[in-house]
CHARMM-style PDB file with segment names, atoms N, HN, CA, C and O in Angstrom:
ATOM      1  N   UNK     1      15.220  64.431  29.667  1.00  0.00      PROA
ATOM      2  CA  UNK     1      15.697  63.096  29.375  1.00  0.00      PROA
ATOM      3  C   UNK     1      15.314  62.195  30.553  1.00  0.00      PROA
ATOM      4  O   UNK     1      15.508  62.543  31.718  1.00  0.00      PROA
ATOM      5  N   UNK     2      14.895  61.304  30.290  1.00  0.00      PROA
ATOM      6  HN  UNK     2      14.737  61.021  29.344  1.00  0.00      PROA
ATOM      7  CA  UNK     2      14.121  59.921  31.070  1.00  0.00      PROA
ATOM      8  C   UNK     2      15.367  59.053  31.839  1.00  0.00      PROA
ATOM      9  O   UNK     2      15.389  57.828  31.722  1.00  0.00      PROA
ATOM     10  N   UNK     3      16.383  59.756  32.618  1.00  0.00      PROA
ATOM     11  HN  UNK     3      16.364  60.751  32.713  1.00  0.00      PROA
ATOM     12  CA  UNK     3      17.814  59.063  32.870  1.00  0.00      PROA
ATOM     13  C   UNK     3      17.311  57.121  33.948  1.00  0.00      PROA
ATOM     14  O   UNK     3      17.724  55.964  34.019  1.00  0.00      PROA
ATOM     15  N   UNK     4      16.471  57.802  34.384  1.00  0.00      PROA
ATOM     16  HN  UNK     4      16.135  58.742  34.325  1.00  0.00      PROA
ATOM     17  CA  UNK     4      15.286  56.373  34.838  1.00  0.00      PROA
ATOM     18  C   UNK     4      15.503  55.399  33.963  1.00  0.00      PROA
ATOM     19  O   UNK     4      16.187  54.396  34.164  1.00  0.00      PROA
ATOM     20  N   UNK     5      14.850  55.722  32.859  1.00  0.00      PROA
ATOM     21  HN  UNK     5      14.295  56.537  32.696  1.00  0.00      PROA
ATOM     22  CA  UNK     5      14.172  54.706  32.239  1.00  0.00      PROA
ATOM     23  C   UNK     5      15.688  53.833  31.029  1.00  0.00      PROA
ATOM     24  O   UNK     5      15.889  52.688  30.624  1.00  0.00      PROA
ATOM     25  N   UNK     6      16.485  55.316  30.855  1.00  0.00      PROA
ATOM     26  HN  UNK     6      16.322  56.246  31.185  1.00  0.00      PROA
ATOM     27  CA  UNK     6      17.407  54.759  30.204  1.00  0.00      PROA
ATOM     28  C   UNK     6      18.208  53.884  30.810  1.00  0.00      PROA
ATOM     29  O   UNK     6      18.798  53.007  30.180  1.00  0.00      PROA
ATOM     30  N   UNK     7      18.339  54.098  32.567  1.00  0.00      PROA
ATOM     31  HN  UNK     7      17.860  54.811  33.079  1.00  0.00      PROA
ATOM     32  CA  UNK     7      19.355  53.603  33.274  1.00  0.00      PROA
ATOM     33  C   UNK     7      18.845  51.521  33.305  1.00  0.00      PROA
ATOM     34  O   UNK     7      19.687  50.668  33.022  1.00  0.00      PROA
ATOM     35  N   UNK     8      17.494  51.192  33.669  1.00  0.00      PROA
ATOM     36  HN  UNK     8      16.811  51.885  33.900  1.00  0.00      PROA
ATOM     37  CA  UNK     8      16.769  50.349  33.575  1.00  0.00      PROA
ATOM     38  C   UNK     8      16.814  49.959  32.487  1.00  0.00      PROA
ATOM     39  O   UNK     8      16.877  48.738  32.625  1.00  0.00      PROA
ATOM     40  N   UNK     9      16.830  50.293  30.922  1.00  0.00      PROA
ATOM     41  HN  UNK     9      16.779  51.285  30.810  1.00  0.00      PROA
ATOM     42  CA  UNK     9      17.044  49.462  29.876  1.00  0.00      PROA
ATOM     43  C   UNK     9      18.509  49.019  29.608  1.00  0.00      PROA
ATOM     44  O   UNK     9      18.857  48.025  28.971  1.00  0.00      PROA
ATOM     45  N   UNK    10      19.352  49.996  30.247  1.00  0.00      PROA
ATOM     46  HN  UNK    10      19.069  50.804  30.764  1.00  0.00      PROA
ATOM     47  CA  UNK    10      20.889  49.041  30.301  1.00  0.00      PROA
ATOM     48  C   UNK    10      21.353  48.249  31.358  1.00  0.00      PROA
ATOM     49  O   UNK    10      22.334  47.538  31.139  1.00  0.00      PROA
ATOM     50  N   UNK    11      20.821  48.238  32.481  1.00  0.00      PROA
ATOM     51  HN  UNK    11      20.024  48.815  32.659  1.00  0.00      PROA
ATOM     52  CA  UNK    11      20.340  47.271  33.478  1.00  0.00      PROA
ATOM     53  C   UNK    11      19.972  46.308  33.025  1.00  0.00      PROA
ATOM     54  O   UNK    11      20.778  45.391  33.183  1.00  0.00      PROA
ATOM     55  N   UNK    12      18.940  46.002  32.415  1.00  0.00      PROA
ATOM     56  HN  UNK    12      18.286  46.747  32.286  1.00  0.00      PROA
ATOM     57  CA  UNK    12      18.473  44.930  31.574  1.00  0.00      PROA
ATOM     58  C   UNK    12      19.619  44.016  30.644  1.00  0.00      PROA
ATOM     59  O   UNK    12      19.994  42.843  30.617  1.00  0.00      PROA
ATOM     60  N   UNK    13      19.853  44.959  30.098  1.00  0.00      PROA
ATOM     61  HN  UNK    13      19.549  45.912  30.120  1.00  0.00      PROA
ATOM     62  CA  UNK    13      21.136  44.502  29.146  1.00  0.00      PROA
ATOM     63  C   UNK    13      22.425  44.147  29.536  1.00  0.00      PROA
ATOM     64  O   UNK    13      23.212  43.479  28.867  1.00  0.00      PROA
ATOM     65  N   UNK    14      22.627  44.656  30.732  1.00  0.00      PROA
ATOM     66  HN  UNK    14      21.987  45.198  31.276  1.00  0.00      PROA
ATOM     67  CA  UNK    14      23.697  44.399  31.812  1.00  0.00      PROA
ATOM     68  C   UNK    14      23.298  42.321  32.323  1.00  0.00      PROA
ATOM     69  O   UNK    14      23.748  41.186  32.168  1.00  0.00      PROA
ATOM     70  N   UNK    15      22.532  42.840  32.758  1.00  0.00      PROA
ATOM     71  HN  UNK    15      22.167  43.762  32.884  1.00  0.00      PROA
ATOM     72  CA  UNK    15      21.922  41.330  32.857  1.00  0.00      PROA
ATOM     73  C   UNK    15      21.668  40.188  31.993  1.00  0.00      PROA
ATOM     74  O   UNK    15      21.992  39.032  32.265  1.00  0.00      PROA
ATOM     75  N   UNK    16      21.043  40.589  30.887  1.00  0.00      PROA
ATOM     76  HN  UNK    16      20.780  41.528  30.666  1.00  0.00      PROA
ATOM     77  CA  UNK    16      21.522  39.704  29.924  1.00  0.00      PROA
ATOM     78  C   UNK    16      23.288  39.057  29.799  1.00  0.00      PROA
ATOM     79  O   UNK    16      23.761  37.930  29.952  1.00  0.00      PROA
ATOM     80  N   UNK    17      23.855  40.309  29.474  1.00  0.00      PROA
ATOM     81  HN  UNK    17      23.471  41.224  29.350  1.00  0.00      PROA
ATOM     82  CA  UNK    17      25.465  40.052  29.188  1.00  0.00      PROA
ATOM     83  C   UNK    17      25.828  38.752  30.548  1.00  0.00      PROA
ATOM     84  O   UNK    17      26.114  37.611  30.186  1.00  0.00      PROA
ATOM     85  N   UNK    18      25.784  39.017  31.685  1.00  0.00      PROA
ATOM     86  HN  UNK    18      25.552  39.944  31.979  1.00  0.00      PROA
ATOM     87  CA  UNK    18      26.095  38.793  32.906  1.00  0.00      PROA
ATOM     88  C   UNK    18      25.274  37.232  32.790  1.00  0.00      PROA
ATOM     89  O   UNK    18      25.605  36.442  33.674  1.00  0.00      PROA
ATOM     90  N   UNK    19      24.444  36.828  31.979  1.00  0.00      PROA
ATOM     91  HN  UNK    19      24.175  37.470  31.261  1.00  0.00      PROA
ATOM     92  CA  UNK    19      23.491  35.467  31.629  1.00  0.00      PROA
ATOM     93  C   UNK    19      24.617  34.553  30.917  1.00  0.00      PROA
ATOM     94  O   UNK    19      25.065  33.427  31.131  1.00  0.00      PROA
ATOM     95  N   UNK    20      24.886  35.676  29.872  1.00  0.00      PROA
ATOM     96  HN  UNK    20      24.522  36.590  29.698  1.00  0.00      PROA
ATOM     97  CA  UNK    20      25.877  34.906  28.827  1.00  0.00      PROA
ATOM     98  C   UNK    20      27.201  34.518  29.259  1.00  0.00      PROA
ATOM     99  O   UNK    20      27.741  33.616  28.619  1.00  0.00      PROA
ATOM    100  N   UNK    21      28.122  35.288  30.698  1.00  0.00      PROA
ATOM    101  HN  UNK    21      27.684  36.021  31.218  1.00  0.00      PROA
ATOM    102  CA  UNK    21      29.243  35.180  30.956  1.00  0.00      PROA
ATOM    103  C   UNK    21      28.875  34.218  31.832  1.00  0.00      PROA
ATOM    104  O   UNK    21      30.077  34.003  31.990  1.00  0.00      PROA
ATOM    105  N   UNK    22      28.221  33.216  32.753  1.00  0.00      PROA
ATOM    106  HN  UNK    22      27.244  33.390  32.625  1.00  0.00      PROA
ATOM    107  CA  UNK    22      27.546  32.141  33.388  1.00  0.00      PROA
ATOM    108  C   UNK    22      27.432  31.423  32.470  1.00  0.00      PROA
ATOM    109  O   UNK    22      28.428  30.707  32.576  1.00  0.00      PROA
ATOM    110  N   UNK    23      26.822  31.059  31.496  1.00  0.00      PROA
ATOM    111  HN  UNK    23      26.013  31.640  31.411  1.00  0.00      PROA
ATOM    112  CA  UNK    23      26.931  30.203  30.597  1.00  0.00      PROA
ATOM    113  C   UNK    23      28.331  29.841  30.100  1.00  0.00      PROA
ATOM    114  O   UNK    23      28.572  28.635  30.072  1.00  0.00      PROA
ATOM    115  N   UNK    24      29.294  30.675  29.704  1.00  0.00      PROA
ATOM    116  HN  UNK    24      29.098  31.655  29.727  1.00  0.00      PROA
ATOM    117  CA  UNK    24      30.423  30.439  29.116  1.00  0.00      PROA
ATOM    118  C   UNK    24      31.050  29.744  30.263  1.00  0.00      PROA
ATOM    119  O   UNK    24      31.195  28.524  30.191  1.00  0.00      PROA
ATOM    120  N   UNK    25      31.447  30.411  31.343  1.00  0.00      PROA
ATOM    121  HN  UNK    25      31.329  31.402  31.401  1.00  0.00      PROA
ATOM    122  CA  UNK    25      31.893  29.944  32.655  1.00  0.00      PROA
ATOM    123  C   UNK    25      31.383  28.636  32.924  1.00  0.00      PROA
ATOM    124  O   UNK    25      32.267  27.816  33.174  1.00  0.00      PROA
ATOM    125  N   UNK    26      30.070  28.156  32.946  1.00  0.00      PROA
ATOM    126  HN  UNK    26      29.352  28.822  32.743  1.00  0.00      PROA
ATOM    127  CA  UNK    26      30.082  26.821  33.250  1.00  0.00      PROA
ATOM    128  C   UNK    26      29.556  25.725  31.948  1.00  0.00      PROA
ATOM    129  O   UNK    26      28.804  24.754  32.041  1.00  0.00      PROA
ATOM    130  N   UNK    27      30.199  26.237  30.832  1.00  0.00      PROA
ATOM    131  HN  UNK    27      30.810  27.025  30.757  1.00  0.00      PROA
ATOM    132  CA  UNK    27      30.971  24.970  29.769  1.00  0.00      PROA
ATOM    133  C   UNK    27      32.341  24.818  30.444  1.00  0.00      PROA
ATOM    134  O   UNK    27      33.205  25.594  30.853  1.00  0.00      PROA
ATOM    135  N   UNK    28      32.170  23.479  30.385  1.00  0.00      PROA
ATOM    136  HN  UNK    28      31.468  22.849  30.052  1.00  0.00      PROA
ATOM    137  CA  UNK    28      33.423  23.031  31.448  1.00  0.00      PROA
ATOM    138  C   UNK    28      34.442  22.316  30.132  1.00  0.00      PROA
ATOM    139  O   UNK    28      35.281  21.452  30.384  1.00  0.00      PROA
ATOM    140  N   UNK    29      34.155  22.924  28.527  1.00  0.00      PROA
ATOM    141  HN  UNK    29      33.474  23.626  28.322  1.00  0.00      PROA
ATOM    142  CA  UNK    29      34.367  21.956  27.506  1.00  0.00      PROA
ATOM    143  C   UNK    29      35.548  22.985  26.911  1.00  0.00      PROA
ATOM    144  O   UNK    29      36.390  22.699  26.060  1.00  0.00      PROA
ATOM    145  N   UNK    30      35.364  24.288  27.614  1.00  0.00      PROA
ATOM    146  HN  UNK    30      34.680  24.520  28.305  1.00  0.00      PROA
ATOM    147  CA  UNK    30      36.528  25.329  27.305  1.00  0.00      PROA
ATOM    148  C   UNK    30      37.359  25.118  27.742  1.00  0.00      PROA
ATOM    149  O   UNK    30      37.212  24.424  28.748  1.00  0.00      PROA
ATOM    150  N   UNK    31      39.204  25.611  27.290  1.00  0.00      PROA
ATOM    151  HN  UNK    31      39.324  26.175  26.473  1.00  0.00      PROA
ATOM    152  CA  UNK    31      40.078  25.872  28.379  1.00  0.00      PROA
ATOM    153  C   UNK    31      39.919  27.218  28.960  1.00  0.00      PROA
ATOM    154  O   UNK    31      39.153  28.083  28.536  1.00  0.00      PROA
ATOM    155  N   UNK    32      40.826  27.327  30.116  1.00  0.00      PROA
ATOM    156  HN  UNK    32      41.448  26.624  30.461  1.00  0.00      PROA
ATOM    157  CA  UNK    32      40.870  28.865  30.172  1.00  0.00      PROA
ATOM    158  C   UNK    32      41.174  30.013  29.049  1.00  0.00      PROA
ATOM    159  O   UNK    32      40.944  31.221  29.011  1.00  0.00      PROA
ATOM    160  N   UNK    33      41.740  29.174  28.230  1.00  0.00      PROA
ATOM    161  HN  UNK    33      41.927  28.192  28.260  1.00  0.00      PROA
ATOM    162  CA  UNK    33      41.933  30.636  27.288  1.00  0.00      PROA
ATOM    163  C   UNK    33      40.801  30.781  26.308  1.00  0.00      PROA
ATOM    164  O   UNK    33      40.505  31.892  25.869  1.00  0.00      PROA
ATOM    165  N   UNK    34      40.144  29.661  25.944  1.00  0.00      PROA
ATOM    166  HN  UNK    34      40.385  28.758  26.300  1.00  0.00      PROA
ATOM    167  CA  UNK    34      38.848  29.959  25.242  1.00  0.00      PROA
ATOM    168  C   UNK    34      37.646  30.513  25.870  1.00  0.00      PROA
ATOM    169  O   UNK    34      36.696  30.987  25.246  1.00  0.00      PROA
ATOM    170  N   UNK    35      37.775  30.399  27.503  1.00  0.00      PROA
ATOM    171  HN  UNK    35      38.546  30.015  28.010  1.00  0.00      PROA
ATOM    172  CA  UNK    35      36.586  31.318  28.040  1.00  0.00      PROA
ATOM    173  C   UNK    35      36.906  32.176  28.354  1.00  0.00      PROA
ATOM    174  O   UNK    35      36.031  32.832  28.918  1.00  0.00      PROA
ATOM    175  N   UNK    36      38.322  32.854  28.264  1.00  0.00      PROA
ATOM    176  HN  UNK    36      39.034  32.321  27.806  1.00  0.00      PROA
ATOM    177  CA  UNK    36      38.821  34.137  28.546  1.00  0.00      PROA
ATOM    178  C   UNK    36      38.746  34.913  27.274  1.00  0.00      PROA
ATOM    179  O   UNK    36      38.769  36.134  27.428  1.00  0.00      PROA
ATOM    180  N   UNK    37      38.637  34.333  25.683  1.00  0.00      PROA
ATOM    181  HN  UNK    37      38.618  33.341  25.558  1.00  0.00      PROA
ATOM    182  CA  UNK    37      38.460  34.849  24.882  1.00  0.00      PROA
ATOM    183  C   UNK    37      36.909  34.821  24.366  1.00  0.00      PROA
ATOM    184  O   UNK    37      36.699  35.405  23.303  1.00  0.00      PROA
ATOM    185  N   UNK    38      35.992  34.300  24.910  1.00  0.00      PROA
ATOM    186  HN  UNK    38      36.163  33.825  25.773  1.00  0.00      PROA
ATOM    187  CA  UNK    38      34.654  34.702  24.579  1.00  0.00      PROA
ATOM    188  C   UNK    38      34.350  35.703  25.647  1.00  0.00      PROA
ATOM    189  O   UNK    38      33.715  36.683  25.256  1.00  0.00      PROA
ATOM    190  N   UNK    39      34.650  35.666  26.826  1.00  0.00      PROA
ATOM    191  HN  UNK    39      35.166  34.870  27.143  1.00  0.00      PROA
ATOM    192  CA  UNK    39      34.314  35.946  28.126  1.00  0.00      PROA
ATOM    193  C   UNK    39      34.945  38.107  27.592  1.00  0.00      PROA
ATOM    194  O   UNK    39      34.198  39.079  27.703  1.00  0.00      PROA
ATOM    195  N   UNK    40      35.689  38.129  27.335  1.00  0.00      PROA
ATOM    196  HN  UNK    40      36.296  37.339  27.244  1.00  0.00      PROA
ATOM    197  CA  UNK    40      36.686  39.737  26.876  1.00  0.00      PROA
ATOM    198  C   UNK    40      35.916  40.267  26.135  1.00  0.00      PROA
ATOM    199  O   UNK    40      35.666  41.352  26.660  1.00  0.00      PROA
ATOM    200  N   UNK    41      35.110  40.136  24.785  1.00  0.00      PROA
ATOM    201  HN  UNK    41      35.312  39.255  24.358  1.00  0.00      PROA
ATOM    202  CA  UNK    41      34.324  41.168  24.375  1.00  0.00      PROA
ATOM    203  C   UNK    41      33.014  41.485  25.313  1.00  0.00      PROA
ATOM    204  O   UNK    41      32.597  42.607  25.601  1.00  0.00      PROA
ATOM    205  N   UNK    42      32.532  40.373  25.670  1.00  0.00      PROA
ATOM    206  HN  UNK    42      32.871  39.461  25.436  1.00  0.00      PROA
ATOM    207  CA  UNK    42      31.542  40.539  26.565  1.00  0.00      PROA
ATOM    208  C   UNK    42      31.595  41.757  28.282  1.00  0.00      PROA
ATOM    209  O   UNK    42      30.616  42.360  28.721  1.00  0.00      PROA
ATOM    210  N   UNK    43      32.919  41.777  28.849  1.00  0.00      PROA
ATOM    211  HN  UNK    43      33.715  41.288  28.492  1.00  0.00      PROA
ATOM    212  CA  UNK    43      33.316  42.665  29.725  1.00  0.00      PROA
ATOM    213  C   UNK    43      33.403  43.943  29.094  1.00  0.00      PROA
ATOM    214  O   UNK    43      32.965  44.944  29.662  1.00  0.00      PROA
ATOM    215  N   UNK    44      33.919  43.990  27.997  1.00  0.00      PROA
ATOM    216  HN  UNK    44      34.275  43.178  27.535  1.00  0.00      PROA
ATOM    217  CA  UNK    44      34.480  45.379  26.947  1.00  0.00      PROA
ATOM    218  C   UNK    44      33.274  45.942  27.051  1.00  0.00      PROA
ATOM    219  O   UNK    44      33.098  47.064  27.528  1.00  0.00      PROA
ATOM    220  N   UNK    45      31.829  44.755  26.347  1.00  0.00      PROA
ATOM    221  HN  UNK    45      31.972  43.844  25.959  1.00  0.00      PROA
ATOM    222  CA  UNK    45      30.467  46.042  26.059  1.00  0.00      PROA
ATOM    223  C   UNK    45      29.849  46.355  27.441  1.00  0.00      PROA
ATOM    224  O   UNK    45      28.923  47.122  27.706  1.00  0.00      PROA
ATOM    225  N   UNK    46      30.459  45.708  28.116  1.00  0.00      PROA
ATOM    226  HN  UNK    46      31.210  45.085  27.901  1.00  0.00      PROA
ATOM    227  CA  UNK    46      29.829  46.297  29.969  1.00  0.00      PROA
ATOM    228  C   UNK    46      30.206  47.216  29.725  1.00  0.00      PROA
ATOM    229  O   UNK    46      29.448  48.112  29.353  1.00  0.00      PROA
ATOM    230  N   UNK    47      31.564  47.401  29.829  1.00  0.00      PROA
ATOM    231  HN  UNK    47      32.180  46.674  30.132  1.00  0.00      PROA
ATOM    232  CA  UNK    47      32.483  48.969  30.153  1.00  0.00      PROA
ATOM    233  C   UNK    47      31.906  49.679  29.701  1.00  0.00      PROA
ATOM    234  O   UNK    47      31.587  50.673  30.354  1.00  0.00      PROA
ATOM    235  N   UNK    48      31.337  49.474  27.893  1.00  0.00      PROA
ATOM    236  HN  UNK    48      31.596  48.667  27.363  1.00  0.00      PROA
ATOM    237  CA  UNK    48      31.177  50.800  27.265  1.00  0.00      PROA
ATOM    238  C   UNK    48      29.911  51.290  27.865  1.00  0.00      PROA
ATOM    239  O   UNK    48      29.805  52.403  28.380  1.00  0.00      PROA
ATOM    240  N   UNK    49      28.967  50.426  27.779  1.00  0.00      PROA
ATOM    241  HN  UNK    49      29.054  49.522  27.361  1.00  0.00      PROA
ATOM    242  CA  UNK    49      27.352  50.581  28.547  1.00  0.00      PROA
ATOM    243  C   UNK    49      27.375  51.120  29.880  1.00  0.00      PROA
ATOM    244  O   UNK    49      26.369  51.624  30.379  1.00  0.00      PROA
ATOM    245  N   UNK    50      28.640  51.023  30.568  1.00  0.00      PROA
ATOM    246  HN  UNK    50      29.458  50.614  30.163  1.00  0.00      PROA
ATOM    247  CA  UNK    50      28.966  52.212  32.129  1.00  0.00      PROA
ATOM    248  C   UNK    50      29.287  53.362  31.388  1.00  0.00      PROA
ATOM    249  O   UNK    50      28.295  54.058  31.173  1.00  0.00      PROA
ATOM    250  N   UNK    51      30.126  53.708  31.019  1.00  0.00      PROA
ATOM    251  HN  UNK    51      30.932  53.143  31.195  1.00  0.00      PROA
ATOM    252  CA  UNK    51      30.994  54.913  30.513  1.00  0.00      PROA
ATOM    253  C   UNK    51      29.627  55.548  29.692  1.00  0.00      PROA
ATOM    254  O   UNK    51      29.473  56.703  30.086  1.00  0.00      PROA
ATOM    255  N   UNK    52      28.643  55.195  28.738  1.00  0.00      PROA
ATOM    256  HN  UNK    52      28.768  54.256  28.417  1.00  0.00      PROA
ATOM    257  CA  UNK    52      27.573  55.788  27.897  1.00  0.00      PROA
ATOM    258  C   UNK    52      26.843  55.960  29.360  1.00  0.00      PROA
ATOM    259  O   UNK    52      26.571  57.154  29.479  1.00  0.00      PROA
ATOM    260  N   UNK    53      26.468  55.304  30.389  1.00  0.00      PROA
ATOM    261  HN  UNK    53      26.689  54.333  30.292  1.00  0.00      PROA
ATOM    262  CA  UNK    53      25.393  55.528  31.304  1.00  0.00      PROA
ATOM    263  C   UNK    53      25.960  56.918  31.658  1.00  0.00      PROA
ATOM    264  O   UNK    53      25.220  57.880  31.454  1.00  0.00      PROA
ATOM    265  N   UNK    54      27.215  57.138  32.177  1.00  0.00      PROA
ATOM    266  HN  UNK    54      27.817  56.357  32.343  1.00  0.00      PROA
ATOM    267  CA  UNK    54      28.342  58.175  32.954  1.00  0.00      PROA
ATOM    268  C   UNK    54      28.085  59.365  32.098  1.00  0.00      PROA
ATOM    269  O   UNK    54      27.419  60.347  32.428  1.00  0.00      PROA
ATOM    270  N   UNK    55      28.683  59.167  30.970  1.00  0.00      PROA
ATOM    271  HN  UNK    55      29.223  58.369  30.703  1.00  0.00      PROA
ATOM    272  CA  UNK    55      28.109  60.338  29.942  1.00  0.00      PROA
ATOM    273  C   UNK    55      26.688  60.726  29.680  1.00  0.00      PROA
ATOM    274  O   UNK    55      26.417  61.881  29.350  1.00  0.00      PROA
ATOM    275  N   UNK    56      25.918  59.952  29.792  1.00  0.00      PROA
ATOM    276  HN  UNK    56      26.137  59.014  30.060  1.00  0.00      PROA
ATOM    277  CA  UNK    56      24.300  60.591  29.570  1.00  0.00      PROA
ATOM    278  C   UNK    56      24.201  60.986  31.093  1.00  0.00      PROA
ATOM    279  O   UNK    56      23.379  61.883  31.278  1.00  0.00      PROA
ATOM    280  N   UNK    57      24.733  60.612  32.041  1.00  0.00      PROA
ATOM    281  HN  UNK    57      25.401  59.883  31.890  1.00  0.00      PROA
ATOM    282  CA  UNK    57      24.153  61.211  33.279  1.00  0.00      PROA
ATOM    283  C   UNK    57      24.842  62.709  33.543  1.00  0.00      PROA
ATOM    284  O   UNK    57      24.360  63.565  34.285  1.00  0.00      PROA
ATOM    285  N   UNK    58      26.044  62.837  32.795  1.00  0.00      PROA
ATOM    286  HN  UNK    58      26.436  62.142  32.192  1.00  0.00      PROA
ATOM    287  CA  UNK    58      27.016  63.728  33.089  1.00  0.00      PROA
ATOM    288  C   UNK    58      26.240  65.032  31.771  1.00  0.00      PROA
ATOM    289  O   UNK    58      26.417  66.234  31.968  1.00  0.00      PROA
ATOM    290  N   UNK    59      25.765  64.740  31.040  1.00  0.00      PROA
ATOM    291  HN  UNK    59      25.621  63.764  30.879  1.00  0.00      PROA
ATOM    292  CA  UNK    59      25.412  65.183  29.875  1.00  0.00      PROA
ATOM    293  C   UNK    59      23.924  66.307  30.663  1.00  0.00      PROA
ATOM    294  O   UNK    59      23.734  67.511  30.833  1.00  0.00      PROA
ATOM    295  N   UNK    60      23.073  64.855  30.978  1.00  0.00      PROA
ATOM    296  HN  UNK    60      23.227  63.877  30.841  1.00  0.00      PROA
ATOM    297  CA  UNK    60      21.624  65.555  31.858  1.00  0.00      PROA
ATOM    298  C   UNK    60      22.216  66.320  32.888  1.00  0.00      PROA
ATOM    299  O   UNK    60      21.857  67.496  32.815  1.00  0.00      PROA
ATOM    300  N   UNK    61      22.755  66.158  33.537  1.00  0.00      PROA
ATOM    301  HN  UNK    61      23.047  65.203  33.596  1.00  0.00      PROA
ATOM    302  CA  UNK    61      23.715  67.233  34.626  1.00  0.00      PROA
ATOM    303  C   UNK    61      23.722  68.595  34.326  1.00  0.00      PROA
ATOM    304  O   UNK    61      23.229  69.556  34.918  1.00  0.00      PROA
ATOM    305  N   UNK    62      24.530  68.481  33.052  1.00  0.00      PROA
ATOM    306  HN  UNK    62      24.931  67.701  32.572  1.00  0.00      PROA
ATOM    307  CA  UNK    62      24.600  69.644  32.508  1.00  0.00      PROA
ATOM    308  C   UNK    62      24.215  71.130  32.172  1.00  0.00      PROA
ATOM    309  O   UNK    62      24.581  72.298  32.303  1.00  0.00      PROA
ATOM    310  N   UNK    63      22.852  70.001  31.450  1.00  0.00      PROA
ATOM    311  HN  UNK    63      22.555  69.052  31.344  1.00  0.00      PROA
ATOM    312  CA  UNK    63      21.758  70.602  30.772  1.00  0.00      PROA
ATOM    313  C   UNK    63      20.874  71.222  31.980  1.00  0.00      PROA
ATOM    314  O   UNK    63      20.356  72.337  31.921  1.00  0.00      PROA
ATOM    315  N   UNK    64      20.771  70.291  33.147  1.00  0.00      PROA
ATOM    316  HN  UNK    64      21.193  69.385  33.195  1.00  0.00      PROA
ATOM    317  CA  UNK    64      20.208  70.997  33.922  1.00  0.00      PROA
ATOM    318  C   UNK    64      20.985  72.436  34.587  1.00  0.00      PROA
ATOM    319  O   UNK    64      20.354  73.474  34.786  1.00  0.00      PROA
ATOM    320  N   UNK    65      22.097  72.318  34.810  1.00  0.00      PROA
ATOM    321  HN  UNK    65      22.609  71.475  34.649  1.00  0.00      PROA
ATOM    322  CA  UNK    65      22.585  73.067  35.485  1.00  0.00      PROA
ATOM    323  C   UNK    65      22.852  74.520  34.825  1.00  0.00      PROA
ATOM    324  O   UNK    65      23.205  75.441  35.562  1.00  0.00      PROA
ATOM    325  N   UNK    66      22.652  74.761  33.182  1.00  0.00      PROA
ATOM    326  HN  UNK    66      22.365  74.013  32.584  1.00  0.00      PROA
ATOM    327  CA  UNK    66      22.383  75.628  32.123  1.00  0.00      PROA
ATOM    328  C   UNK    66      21.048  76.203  32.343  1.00  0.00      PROA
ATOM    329  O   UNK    66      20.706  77.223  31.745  1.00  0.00      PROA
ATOM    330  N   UNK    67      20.366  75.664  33.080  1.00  0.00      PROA
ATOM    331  HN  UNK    67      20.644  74.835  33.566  1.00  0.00      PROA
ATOM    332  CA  UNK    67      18.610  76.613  33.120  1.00  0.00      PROA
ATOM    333  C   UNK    67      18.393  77.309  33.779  1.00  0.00      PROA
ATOM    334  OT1 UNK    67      17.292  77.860  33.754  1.00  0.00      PROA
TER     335      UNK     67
END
């Protein structure tokens, strides 16, 4: 498994997300609770995209350590 290449395409995507939470943040046309409620799913798919990185790294770990 390519843990490189996978780690770099959610990097990418990390960055994107992190584009979109800057944008929300500086509409100055939100209150706080409307950029706290666009701003919350957007943190949520970080988390999951750490926790999937954690598990595929914990996963390749594994597999190696089985050979």
């Amino acid at each position: 498994m390519n843990i490189e290449f996978i780690e770099s395409k959610l990097g990418d995507i990390i960055k994107e997300l992190e584009k979109e939470v800057m944008e929300i943040l500086s509409d100055h046309s939100l209150d706080k609770r409307e950029t706290n409620l666009q701003i919350k799913p957007i943190t949520s798919t970080r988390q999951i995209l750490d926790n999937a990185m954690d598990s595929i790294k914990m996963v390749d770990r594994l597999a190696k350590e089985q050979k």
